[in-house]
DRENDO-1510 file (C-alpha; in Angstrom, 1 decimal, always signed):
<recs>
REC; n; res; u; v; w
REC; 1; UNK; +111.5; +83.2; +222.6 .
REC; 2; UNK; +107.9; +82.3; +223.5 .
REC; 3; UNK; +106.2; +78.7; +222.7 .
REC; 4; UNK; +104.6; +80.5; +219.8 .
REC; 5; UNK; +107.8; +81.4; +217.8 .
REC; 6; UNK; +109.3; +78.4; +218.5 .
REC; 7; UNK; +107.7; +75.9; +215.5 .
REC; 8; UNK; +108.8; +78.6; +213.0 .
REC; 9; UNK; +112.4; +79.2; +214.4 .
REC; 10; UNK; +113.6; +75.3; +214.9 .
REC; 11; UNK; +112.3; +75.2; +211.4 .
REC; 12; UNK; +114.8; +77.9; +210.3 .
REC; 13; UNK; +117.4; +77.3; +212.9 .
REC; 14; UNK; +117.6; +73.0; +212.7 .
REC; 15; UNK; +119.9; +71.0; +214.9 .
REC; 16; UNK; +122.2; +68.6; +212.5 .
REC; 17; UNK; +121.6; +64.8; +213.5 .
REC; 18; UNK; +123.9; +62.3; +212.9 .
REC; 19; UNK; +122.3; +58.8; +211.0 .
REC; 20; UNK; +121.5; +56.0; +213.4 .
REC; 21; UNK; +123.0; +52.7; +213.1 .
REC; 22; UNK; +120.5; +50.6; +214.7 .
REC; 23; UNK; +117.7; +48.5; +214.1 .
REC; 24; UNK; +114.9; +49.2; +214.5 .
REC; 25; UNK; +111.4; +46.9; +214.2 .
REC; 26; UNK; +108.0; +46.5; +215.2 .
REC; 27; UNK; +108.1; +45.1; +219.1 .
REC; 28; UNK; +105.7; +42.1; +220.0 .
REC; 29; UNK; +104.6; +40.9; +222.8 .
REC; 30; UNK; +107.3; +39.0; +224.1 .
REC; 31; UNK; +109.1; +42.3; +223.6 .
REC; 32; UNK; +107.3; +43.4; +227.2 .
REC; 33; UNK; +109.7; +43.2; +229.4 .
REC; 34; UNK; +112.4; +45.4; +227.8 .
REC; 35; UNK; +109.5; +47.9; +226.6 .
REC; 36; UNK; +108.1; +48.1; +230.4 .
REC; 37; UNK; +111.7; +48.5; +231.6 .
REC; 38; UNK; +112.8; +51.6; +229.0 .
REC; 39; UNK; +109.0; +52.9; +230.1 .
REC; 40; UNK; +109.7; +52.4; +233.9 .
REC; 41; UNK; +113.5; +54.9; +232.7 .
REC; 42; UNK; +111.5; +57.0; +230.5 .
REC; 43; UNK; +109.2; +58.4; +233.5 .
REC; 44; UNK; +111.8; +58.3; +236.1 .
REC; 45; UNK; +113.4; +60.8; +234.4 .
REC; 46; UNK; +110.6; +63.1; +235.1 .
REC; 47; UNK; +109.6; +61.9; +238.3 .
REC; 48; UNK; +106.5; +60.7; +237.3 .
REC; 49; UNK; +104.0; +58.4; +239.1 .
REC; 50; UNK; +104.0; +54.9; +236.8 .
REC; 51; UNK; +102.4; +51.4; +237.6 .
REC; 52; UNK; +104.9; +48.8; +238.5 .
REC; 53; UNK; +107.0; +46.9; +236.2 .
REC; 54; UNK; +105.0; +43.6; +236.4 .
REC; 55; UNK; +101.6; +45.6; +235.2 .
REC; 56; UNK; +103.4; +47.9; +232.6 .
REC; 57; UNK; +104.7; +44.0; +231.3 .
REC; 58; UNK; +101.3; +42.9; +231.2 .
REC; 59; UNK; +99.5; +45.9; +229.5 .
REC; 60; UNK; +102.7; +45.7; +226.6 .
REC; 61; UNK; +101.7; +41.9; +226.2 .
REC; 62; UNK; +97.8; +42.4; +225.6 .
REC; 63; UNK; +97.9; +45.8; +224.0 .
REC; 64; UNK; +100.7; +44.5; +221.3 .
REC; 65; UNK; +98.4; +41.7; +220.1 .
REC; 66; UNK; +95.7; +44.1; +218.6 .
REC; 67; UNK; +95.9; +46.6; +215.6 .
REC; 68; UNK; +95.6; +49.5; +217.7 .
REC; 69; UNK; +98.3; +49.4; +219.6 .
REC; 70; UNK; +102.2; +49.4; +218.4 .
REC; 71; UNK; +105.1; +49.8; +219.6 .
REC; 72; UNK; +109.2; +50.3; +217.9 .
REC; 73; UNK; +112.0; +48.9; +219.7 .
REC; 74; UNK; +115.9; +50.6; +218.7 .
REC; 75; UNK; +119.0; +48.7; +218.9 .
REC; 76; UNK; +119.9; +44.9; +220.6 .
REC; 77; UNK; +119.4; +44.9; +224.0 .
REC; 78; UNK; +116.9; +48.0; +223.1 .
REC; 79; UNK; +118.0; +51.4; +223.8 .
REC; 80; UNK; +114.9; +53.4; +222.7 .
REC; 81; UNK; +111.4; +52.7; +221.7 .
REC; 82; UNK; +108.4; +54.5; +220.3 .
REC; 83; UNK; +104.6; +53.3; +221.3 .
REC; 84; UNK; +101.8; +54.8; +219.5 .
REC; 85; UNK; +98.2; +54.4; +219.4 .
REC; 86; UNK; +95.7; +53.8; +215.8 .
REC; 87; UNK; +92.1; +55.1; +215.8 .
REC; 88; UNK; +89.5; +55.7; +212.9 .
REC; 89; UNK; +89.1; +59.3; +211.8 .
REC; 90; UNK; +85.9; +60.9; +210.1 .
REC; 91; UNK; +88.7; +63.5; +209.0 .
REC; 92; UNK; +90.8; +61.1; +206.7 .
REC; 93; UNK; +90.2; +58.3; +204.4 .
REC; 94; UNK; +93.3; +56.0; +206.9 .
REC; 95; UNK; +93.2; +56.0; +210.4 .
REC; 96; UNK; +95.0; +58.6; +212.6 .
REC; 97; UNK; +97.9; +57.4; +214.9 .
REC; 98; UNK; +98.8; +59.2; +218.1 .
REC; 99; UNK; +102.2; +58.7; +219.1 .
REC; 100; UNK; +102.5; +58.3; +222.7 .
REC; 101; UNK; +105.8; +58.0; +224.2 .
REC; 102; UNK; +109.8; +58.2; +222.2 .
REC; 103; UNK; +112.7; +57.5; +224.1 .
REC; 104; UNK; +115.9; +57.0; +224.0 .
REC; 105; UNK; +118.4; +56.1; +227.1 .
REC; 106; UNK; +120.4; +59.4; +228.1 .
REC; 107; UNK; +124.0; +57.8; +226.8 .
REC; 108; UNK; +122.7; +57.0; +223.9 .
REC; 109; UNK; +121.3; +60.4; +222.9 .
REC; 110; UNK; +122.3; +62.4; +219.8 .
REC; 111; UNK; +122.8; +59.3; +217.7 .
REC; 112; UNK; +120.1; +59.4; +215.6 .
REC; 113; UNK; +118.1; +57.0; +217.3 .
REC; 114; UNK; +115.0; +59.0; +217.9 .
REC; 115; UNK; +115.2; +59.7; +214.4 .
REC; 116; UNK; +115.5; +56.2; +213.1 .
REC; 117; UNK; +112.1; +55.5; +215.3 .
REC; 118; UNK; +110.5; +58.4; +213.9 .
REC; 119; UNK; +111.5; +57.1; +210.2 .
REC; 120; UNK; +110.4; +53.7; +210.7 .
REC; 121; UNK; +107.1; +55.4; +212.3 .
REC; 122; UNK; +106.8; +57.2; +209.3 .
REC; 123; UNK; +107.4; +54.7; +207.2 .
REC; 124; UNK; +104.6; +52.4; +208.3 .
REC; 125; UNK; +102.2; +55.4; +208.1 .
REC; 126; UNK; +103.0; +55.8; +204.4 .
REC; 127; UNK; +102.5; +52.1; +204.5 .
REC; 128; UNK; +99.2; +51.4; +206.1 .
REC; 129; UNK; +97.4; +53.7; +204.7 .
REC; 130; UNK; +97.2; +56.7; +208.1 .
REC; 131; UNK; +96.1; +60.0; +207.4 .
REC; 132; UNK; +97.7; +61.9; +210.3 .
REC; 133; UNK; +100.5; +61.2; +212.8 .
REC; 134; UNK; +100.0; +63.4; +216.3 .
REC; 135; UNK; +102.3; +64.1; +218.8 .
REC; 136; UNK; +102.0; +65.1; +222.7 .
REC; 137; UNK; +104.9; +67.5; +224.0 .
REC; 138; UNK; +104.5; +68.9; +227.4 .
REC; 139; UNK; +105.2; +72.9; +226.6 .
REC; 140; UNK; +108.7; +73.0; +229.0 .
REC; 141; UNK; +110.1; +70.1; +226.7 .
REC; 142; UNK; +111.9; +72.5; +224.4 .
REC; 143; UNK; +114.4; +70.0; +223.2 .
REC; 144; UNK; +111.4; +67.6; +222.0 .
REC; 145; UNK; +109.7; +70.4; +220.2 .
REC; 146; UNK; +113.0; +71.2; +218.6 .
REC; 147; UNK; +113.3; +67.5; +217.9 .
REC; 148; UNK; +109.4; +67.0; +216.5 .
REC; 149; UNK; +110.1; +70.1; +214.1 .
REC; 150; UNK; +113.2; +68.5; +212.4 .
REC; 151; UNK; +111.0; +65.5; +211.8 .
REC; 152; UNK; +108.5; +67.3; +210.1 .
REC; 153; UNK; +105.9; +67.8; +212.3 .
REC; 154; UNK; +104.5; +71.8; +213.4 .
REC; 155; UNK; +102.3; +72.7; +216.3 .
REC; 156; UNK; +100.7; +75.0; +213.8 .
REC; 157; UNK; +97.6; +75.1; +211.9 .
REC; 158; UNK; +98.6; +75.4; +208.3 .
REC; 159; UNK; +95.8; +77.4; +207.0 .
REC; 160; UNK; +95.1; +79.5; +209.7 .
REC; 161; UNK; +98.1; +79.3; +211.6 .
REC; 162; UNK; +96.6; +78.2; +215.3 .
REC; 163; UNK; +98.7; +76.8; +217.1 .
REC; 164; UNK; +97.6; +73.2; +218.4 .
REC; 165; UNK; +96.4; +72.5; +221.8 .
REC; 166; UNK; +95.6; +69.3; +223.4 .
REC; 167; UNK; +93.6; +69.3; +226.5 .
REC; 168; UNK; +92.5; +65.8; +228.6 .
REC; 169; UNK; +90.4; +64.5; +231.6 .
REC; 170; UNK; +91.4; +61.7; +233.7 .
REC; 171; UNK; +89.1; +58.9; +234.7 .
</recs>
């Protein structure tokens, strides 16, 4: 199956989830040490090049003062979080949020979690007024496309039926 098909077949073909029973709420700053800790998890995972803890726990405490900046936190101690970012759009009445990093610890997996954080994400969407929620997925990341579909979301173009890129530069 190429990347292509994929959207239209996980919509077909979903994956049952089970419901999460955790809590999940809007992280503050003092929430920065258990945020920069599931990050620090999150990237190892992938072998990916990330500041060190102290700097990740200073970038959670400024960022999470301001509106455009938010991150979820699942579960007491945490055992997933979503971060996302808030930006004006000249495309929608409500700002658009990109949502930058999900993650739930491996054992902890297939409960729902990154559902319930998805939900809640939703939710305060609906809430605040957004007029879009984005999403990044590297095009390996199968299981996160699957995922992303079963939550609503589609890499397509509704009316013409593009399929979404996203392209950056790094400074």
């Amino acid at each position: 199956m190429t990347a292509d098909d994929l959207g239209e077949a996980l919509h077909r073909y979903p994956v049952p989830m089970s419901e999460a029973a955790v809590l999940v709420r809007r992280a503050t700053g003092d929430d920065a040490p258990e945020l920069a800790r599931l990050l620090t998890a999150f990237n190892a995972e992938y072998d990916a090049v990330i500041a060190p803890l102290q700097v990740l726990e200073e970038r959670f405490r400024t960022t999470l003062g301001g509106p455009d900046f938010m991150a979820l936190l699942a579960g007491t101690p945490a055992v997933g979080f979503a971060t996302f970012s808030v930006r004006p759009s000249i495309y929608y009445e409500g700002p658009v949020a990109l949502l930058e990093d999900l993650y739930v610890t491996p054992a902890r997996r297939n409960e729902g979690i990154g559902a319930a954080l998805v939900t809640r994400l939703m939710a305060i969407a609906r809430e605040e007024g957004w007029g879009q929620l984005e999403i990044q997925v590297d095009e390996p990341d199968v299981d996160a496309m699957r995922f992303y579909a079963r939550q609503g979301f589609t890499m397509h173009d509704a009316t013409t039926g593009d399929r979404a890129l996203l392209w950056w530069r790094e400074f």
